[in-house]
TORKOL-4160 file (C-alpha; in steps of 0.2 Angstrom, whole numbers, padded with zeros to 4 digits, m for minus):
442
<pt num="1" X="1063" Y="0903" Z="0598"/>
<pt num="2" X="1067" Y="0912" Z="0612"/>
<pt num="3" X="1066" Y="0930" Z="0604"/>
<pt num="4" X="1050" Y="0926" Z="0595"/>
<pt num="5" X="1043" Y="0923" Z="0609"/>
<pt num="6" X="1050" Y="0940" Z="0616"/>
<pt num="7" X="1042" Y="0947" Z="0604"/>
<pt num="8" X="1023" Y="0940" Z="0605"/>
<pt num="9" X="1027" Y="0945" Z="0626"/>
<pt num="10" X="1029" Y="0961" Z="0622"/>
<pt num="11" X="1014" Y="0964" Z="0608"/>
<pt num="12" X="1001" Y="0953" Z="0618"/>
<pt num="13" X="1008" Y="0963" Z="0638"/>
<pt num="14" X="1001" Y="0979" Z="0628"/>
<pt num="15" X="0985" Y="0970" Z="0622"/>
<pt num="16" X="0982" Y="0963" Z="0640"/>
<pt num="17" X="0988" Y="0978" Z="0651"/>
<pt num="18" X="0982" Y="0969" Z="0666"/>
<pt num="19" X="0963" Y="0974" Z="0666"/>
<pt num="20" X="0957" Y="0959" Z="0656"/>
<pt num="21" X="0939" Y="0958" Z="0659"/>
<pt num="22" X="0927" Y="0945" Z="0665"/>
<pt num="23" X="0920" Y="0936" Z="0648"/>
<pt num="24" X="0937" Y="0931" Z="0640"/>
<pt num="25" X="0925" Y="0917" Z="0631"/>
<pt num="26" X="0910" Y="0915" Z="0624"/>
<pt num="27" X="0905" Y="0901" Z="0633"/>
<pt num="28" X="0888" Y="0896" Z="0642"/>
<pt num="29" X="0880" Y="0880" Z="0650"/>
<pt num="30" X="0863" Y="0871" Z="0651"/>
<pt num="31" X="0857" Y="0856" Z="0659"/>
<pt num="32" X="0846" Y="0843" Z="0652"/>
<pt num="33" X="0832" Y="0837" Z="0663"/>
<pt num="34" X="0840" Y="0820" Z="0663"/>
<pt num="35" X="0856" Y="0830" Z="0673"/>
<pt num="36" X="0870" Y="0832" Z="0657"/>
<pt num="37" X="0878" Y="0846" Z="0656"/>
<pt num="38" X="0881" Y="0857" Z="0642"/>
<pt num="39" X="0894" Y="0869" Z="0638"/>
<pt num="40" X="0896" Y="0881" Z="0623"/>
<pt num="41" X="0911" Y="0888" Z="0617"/>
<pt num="42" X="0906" Y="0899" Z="0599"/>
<pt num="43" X="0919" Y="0903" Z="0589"/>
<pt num="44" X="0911" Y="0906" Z="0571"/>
<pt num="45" X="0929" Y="0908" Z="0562"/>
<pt num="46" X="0928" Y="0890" Z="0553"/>
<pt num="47" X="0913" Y="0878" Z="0548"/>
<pt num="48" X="0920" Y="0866" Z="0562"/>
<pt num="49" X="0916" Y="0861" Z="0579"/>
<pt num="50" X="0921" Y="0848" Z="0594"/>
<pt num="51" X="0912" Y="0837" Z="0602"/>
<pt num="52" X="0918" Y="0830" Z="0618"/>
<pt num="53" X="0908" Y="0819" Z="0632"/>
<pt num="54" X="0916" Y="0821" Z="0649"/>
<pt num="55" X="0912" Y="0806" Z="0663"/>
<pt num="56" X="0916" Y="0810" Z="0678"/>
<pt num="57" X="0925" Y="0793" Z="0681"/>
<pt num="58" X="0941" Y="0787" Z="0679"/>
<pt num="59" X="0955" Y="0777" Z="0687"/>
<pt num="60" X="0951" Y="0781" Z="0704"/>
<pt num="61" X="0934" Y="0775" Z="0705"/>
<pt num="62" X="0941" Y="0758" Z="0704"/>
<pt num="63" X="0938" Y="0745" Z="0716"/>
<pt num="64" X="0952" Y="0736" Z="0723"/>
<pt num="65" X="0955" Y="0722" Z="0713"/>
<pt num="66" X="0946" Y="0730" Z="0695"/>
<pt num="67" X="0963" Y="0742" Z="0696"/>
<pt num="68" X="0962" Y="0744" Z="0672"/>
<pt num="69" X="0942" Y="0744" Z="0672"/>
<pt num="70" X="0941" Y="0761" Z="0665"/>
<pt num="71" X="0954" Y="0760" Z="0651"/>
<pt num="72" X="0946" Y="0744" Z="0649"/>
<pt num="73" X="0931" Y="0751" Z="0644"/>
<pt num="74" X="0935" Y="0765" Z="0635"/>
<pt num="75" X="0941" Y="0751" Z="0624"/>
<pt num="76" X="0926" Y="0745" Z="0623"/>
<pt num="77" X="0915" Y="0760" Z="0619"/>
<pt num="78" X="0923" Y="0757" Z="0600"/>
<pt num="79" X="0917" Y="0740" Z="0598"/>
<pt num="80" X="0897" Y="0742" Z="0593"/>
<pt num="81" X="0879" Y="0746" Z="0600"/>
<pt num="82" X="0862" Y="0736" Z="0595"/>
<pt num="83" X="0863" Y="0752" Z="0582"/>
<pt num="84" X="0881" Y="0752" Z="0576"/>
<pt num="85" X="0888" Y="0735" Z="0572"/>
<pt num="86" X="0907" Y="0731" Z="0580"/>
<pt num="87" X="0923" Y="0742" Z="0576"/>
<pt num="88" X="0912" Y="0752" Z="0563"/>
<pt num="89" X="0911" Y="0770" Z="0571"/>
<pt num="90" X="0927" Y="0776" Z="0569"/>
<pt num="91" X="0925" Y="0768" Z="0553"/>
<pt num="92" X="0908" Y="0779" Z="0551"/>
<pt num="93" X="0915" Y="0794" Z="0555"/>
<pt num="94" X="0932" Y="0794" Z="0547"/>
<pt num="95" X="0921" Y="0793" Z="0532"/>
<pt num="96" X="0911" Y="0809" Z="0537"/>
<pt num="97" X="0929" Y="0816" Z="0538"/>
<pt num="98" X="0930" Y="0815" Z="0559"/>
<pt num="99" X="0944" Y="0813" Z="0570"/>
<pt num="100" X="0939" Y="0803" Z="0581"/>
<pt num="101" X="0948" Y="0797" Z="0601"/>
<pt num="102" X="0948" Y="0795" Z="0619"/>
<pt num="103" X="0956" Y="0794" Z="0633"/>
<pt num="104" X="0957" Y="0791" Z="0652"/>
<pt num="105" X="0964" Y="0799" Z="0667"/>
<pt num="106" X="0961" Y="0797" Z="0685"/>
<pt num="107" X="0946" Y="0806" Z="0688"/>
<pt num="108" X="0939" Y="0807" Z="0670"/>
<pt num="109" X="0934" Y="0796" Z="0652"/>
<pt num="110" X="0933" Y="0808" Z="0638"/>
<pt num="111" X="0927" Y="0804" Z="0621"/>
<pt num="112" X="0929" Y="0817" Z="0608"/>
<pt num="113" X="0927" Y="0821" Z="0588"/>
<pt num="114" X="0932" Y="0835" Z="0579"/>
<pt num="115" X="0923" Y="0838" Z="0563"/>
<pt num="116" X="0912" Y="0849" Z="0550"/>
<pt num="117" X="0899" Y="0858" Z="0557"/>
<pt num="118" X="0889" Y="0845" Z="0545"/>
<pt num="119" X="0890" Y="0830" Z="0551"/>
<pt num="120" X="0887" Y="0836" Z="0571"/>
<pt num="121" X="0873" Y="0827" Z="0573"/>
<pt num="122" X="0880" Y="0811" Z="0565"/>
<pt num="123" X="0895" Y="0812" Z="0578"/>
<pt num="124" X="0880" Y="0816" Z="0593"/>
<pt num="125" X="0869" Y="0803" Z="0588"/>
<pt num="126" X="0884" Y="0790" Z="0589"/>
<pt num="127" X="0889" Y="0797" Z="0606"/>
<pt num="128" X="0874" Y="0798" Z="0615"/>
<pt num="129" X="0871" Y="0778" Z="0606"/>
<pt num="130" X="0884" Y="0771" Z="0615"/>
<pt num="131" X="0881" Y="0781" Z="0633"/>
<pt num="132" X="0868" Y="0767" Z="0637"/>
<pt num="133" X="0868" Y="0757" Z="0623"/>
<pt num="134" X="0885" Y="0747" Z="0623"/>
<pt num="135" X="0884" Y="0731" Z="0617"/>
<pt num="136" X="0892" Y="0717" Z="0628"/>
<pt num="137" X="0899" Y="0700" Z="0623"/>
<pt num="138" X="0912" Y="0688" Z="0628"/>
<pt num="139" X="0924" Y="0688" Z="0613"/>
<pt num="140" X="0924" Y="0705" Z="0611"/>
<pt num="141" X="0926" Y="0710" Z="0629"/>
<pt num="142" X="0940" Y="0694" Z="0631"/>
<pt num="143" X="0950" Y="0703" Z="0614"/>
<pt num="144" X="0950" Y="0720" Z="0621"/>
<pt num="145" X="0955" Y="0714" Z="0636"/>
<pt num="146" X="0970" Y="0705" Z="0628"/>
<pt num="147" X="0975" Y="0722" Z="0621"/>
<pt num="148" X="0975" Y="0733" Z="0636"/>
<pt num="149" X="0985" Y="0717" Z="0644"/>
<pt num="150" X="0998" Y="0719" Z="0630"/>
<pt num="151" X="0998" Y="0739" Z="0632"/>
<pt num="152" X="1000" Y="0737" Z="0649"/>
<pt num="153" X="1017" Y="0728" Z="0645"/>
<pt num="154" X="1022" Y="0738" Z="0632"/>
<pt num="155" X="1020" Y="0756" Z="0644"/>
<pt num="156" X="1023" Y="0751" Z="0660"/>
<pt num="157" X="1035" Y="0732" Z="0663"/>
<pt num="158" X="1045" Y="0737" Z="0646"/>
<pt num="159" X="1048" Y="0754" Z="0650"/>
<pt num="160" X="1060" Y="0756" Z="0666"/>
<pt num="161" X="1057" Y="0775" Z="0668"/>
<pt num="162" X="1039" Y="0771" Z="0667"/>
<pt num="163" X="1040" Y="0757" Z="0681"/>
<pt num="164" X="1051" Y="0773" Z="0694"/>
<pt num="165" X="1036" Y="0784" Z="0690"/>
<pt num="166" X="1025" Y="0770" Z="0696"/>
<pt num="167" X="1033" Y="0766" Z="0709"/>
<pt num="168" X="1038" Y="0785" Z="0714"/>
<pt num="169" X="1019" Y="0787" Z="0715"/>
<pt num="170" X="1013" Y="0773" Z="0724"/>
<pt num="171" X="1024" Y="0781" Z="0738"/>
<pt num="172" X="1018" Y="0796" Z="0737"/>
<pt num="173" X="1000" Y="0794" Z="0738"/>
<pt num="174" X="0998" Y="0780" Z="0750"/>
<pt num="175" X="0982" Y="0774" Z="0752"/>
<pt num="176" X="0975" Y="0786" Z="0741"/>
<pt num="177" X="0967" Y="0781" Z="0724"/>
<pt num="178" X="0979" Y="0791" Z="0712"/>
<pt num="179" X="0992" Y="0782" Z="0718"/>
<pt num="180" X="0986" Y="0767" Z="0707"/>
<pt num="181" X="0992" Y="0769" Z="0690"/>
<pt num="182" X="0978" Y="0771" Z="0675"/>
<pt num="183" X="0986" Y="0755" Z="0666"/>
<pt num="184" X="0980" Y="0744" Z="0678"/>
<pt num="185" X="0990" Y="0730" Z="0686"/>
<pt num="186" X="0993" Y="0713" Z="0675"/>
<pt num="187" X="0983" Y="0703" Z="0688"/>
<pt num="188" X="0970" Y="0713" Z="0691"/>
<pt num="189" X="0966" Y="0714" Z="0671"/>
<pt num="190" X="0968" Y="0696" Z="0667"/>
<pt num="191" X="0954" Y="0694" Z="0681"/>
<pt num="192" X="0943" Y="0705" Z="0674"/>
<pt num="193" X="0926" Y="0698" Z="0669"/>
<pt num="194" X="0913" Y="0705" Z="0654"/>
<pt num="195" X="0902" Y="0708" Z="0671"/>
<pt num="196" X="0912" Y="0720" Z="0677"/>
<pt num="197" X="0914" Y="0729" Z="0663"/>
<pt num="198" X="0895" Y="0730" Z="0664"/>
<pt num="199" X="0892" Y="0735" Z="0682"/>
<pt num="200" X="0905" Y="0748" Z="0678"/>
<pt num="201" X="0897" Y="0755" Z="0664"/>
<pt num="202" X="0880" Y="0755" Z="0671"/>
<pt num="203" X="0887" Y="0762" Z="0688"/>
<pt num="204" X="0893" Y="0778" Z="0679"/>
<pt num="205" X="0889" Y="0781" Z="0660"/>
<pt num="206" X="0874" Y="0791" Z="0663"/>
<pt num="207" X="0870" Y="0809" Z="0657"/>
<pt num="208" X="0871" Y="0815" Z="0676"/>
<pt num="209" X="0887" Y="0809" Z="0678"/>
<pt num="210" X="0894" Y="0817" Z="0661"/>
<pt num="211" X="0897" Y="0836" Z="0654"/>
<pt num="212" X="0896" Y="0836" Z="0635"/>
<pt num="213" X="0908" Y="0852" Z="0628"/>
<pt num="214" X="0901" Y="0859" Z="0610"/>
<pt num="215" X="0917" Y="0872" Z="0605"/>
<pt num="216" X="0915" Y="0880" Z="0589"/>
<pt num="217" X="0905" Y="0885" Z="0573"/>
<pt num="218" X="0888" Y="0883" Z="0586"/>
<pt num="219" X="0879" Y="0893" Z="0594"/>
<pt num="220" X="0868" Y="0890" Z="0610"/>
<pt num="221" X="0850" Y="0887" Z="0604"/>
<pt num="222" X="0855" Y="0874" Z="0590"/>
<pt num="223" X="0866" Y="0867" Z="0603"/>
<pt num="224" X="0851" Y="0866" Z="0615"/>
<pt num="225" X="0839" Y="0858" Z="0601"/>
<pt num="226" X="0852" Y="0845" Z="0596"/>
<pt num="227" X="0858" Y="0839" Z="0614"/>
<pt num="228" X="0838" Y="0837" Z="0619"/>
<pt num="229" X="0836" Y="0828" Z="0603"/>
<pt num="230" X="0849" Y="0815" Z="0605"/>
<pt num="231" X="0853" Y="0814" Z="0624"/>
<pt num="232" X="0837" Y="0822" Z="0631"/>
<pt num="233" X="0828" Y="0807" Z="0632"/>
<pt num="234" X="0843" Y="0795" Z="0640"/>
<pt num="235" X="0836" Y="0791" Z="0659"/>
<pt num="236" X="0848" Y="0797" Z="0675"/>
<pt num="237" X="0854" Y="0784" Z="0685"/>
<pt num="238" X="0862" Y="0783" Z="0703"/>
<pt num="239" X="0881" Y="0784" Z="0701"/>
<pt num="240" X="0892" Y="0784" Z="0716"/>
<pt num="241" X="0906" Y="0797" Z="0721"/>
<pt num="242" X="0923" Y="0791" Z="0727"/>
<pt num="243" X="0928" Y="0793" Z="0747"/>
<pt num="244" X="0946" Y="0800" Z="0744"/>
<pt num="245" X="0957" Y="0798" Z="0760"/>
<pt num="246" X="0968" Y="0812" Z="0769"/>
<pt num="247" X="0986" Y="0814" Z="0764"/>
<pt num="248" X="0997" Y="0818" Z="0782"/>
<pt num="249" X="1006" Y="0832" Z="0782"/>
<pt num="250" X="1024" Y="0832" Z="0783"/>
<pt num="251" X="1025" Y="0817" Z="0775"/>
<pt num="252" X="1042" Y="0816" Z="0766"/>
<pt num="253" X="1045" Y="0799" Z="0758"/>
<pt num="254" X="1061" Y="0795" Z="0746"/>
<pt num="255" X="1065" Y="0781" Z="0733"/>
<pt num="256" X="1081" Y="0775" Z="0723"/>
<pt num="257" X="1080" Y="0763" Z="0710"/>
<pt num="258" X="1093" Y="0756" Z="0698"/>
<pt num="259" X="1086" Y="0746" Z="0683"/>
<pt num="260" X="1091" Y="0741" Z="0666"/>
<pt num="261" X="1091" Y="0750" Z="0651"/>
<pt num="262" X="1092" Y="0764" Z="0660"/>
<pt num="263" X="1108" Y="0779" Z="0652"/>
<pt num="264" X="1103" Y="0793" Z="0661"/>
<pt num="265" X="1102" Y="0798" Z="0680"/>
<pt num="266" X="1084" Y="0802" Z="0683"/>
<pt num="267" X="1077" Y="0815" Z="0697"/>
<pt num="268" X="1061" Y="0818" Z="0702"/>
<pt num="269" X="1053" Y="0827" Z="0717"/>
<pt num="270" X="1032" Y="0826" Z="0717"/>
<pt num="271" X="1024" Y="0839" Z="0730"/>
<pt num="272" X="1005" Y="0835" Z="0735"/>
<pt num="273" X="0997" Y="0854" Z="0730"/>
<pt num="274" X="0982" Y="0862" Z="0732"/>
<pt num="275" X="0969" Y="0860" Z="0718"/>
<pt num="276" X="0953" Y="0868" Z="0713"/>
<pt num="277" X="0944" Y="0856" Z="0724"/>
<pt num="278" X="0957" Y="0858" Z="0737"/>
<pt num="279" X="0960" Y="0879" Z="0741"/>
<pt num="280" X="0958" Y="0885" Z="0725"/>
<pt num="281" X="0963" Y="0900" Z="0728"/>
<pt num="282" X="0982" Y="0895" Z="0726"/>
<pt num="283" X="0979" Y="0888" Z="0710"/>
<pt num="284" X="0985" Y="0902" Z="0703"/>
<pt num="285" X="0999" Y="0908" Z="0712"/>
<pt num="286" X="1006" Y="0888" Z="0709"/>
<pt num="287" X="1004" Y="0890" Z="0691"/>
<pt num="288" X="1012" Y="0907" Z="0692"/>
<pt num="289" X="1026" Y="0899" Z="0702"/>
<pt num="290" X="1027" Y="0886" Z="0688"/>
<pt num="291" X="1031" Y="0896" Z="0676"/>
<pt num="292" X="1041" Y="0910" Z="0684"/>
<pt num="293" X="1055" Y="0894" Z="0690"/>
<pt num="294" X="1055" Y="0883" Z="0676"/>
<pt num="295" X="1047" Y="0893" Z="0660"/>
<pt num="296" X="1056" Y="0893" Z="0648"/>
<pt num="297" X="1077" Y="0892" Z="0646"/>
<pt num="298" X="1080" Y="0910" Z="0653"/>
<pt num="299" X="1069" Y="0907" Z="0669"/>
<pt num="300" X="1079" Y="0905" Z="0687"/>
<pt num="301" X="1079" Y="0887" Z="0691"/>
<pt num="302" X="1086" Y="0883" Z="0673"/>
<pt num="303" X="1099" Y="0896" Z="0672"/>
<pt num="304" X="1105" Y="0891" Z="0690"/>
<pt num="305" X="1108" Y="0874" Z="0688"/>
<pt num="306" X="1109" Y="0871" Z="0668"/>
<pt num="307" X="1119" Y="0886" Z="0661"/>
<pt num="308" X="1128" Y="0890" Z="0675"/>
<pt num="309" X="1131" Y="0877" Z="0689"/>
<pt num="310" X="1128" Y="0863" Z="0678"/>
<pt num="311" X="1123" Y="0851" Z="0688"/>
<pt num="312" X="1108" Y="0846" Z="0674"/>
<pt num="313" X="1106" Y="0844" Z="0659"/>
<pt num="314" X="1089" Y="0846" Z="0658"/>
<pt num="315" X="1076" Y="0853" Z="0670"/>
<pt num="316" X="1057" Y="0857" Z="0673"/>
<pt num="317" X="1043" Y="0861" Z="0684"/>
<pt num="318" X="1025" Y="0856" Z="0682"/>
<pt num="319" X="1009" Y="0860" Z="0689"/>
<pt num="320" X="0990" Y="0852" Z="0690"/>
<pt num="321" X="0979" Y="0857" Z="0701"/>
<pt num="322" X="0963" Y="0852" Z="0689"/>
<pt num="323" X="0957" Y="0838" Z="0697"/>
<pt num="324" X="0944" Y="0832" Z="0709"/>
<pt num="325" X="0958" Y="0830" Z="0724"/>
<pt num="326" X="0973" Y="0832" Z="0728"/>
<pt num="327" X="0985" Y="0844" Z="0714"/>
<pt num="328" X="1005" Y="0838" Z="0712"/>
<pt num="329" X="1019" Y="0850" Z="0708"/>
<pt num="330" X="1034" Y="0841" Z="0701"/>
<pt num="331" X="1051" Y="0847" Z="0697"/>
<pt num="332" X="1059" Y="0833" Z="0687"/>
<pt num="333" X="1079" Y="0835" Z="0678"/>
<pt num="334" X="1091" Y="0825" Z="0671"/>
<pt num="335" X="1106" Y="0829" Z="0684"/>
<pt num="336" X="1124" Y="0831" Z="0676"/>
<pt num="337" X="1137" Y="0817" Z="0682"/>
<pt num="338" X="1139" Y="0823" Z="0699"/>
<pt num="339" X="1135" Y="0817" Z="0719"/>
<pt num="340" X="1114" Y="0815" Z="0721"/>
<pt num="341" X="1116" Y="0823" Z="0739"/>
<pt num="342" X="1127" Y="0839" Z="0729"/>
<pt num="343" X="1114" Y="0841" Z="0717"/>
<pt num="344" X="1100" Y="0841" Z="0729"/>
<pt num="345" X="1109" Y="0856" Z="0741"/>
<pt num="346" X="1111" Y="0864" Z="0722"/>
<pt num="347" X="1093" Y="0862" Z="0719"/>
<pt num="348" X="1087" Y="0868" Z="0734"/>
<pt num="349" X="1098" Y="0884" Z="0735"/>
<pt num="350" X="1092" Y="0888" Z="0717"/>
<pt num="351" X="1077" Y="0887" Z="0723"/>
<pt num="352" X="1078" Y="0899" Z="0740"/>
<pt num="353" X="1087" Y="0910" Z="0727"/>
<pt num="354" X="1073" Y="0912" Z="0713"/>
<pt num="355" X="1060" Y="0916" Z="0725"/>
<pt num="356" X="1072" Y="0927" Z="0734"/>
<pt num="357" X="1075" Y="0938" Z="0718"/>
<pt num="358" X="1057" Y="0935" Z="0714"/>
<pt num="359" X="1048" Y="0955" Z="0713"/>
<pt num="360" X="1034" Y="0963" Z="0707"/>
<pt num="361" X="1041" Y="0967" Z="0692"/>
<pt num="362" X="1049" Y="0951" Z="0686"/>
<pt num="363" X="1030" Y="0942" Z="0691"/>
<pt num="364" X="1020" Y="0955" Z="0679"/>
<pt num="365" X="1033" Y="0946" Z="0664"/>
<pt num="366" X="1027" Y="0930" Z="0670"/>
<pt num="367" X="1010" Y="0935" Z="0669"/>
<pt num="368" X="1012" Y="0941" Z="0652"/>
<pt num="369" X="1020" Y="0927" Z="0645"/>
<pt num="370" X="1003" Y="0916" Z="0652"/>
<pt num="371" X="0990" Y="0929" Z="0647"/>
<pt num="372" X="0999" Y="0928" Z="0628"/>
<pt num="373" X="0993" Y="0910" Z="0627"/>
<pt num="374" X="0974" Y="0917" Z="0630"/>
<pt num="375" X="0975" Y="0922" Z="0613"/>
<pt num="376" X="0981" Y="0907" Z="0603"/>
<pt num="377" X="0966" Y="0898" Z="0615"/>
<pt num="378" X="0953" Y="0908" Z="0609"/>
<pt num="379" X="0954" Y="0903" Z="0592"/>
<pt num="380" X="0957" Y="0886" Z="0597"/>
<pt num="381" X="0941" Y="0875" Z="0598"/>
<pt num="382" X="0950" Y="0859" Z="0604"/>
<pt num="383" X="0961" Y="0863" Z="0616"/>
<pt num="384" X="0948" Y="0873" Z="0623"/>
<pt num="385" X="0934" Y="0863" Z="0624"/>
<pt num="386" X="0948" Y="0851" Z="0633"/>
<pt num="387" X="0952" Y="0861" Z="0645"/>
<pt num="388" X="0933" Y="0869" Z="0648"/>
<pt num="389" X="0928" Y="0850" Z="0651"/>
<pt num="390" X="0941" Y="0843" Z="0661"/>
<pt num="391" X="0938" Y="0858" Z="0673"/>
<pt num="392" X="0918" Y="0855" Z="0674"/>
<pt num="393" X="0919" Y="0837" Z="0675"/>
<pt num="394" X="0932" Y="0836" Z="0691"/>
<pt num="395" X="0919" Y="0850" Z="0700"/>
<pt num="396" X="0927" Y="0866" Z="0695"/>
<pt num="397" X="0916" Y="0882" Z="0690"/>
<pt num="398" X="0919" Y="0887" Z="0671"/>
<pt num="399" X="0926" Y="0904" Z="0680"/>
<pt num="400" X="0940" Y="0893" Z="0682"/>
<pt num="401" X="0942" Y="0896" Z="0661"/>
<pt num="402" X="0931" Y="0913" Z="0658"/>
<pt num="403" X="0940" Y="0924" Z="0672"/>
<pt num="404" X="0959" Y="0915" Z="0671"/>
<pt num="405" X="0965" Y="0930" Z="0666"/>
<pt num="406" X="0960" Y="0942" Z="0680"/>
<pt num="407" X="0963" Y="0930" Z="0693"/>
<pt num="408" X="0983" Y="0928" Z="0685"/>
<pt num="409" X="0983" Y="0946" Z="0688"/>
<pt num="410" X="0976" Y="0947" Z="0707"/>
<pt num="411" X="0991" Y="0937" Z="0713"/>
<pt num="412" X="1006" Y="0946" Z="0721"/>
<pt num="413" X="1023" Y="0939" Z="0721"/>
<pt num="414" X="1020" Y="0936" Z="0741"/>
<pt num="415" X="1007" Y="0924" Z="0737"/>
<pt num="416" X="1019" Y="0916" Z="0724"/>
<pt num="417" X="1034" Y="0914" Z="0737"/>
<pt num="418" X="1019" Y="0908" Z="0751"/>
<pt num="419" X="1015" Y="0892" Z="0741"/>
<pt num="420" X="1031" Y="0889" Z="0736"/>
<pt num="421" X="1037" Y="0889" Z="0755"/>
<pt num="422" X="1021" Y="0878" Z="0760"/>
<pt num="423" X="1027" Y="0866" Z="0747"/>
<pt num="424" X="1046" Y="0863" Z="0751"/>
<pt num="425" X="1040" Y="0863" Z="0769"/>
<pt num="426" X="1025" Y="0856" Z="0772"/>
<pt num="427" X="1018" Y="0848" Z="0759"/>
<pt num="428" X="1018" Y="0827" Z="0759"/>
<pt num="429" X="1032" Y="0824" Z="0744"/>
<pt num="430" X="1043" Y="0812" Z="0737"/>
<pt num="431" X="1059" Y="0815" Z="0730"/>
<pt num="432" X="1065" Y="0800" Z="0719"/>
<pt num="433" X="1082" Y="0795" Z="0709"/>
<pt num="434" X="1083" Y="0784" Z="0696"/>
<pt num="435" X="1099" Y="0776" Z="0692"/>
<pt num="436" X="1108" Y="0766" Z="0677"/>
<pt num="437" X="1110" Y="0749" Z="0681"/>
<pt num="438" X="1122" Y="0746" Z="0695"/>
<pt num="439" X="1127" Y="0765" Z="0697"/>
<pt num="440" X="1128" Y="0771" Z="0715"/>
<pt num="441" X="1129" Y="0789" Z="0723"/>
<pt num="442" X="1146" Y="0790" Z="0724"/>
């Protein structure tokens, strides 16, 4: 794996050569009158496209005590319209030869098909059906609600590592909304009523408060003639924006837990980041430093304390700075059997010591290895269209997608070392250990 991907490094450095230029995809955007946004991504290589809705809601639009409300619902938007009888549209569509999902996150509900060009305006004329056209009714709210109960048990109270990251981010984010996990809390959905499932979905599915994402075999006027057709005419409504608290800076907060069922030592350490909403000009240089500790198994942070100290077994960084607040940059491993405070001094020396080795020359390789993925993305309509909606839904400008590449290139490894120093010191974080039953630091 690792030479392959030498190799597509060293085809795809040529192919970029650092002067990528602006209009990497061909993407545009529209609005309806009625205030939904539509983005369209052509790529006329297959007779396919994807359809994806963005609301800009999710888990942290919740009111305190409705904590599941939004994943509840999302359940819900399968069960029927006055149009479409109950648990028939999947149904509908699988015989068109859909694919047909959701999902949602903190600050987004997305609902997505992937299908032939042919049967698009099936797939659009179900979607924009159930944008206002949900049908309510006790026993079907009262089984779903049943269901996300028992998936909220089967994710979260059965899973122990599941319960640390819960806990681990309640810490973190204090009174903030992302602190509160997208599952829900068992009390809060066994109190749920069919009415607030209603005020929720009247509150905020509305085409102002969406961004529909048209990615593949499309072009823009079609795409313009079939969203008027079946969304134009869906009236806007007053939705509401969520007040998101202040995170203190310097704050440092620490947990250790030992549950059952737990065999390996677990170590996490979550940094609030800046985001596209929040300095989006370090976006980059975080994703950068992403990459350049933890990228792959010949990056510094890996090689430091897997191959050679061995103090994990496992290790890796993460980034996401695509959301409407706060971003968080994780480093999570699986430390070998030795002393927590020994492998925290070994972690934080690794990394003094990557970004002290970091140069010029070793971040041009890192930028390489991200600009390689460009390619595959291009010919990509789902993960695209993914990653294009997610970006406009949370508030972020498509140049976020369309000029990723140039803005890679702009950063210098002094920006890179900048965050990852802001982060280790300043940043509000958490650092969390997760033991085997009955296991203690010794």
């Amino acid at each position: 794996m690792q030479k392959y991907f030498a190799i597509l490094t060293a085809l795809f450095g040529a192919l970029f050569s650092f002067e990528v230029k602006a209009q990497n995809f061909a993407m545009e955007d529209f609005y309806l009158d009625n205030g939904l946004q539509v983005i369209v991504i052509e790529n006329h290589k297959a007779p396919i496209v994807k359809q994806m809705l963005f609301y800009k809601v999710g888990a942290a639009d919740e009111k305190a005590g409705q904590k599941g409300i939004a994943h509840l619902l999302e359940h819900m938007m399968f069960r029927g319209t006055d149009k479409v009888e109950k648990q028939t549209l999947n149904k509908v569509l699988e015989e068109n030869g859909a694919e047909s999902n959701a999902f949602t996150a903190q600050d987004v509900t997305a609902y997505h098909q992937f299908l032939d060009v042919s049967r698009l305006e099936l797939a659009m004329f179900l979607e924009a059906d159930r944008m206002r056209g949900l049908a309510f009714d006790e026993d079907t709210f009262v089984t779903e609600r049943d269901i996300v109960f028992q998936e909220r048990k089967q994710v979260i109270e059965n899973n122990p590592a599941a319960k640390f990251f819960e806990n681990l981010n309640k810490i973190l984010w204090q009174e903030h909304p992302y602190g509160t996990p997208i599952t829900g809390y068992d009390s809060d959905i066994a109190g749920l009523s069919v009415d607030d499932a209603k005020e929720f979905y009247n509150k905020y599915y509305a085409p102002n408060n969406a961004v529909l994402v048209l990615s593949g075999d499309i072009d823009v006027k079609t795409a313009k003639e079939l969203a008027e057709k079946y969304y134009g005419n869906i009236k806007a409504t007053q939705t509401e924006k969520a007040d998101y608290p202040q995170i203190a800076e310097n704050y440092k907060a620490r947990l250790e837990m030992s549950l059952p069922d737990v065999k390996l030592k677990r170590f996490v350490k979550i940094f609030v980041a800046p985001s596209l909403n929040h300095d989006a000009d370090k976006v980059y240089a975080l994703e950068l430093l992403s990459q350049y500790l933890c990228g792959d198994e010949n990056a510094p942070l890996y090689q430091d304390m897997v191959v050679k100290d061995k103090a994990a077994l496992s290790i890796d960084t993460g980034y996401d700075g695509v959301v409407k607040s706060y971003g968080s940059f994780v480093i999570s491993a699986v430390p070998a059997d030795i002393n927590t405070d020994e492998f925290e001094a070994k972690l934080l020396k690794s990394w003094q010591r990557a970004l002290k080795n970091l140069t010029e020359e070793k971040l041009n390789l890192v930028k390489r290895k991200l600009l390689a993925d460009m390619v595959y993305l291009k010919d990509n309509p789902e993960t695209l269209a993914q990653i294009t909606g997610r970006v406009a839904a949370v508030g972020g400008s498509l140049e976020y997608v369309d000029m990723y590449a140039e803005k890679i290139n702009e950063v210098s490894f002094d920006e890179v070392r900048q965050v990852a120093e802001d982060l280790w010191q300043k940043a509000p974080q958490v650092t969390g250990i997760l033991y085997p039953e009955e296991t203690v630091n010794e």
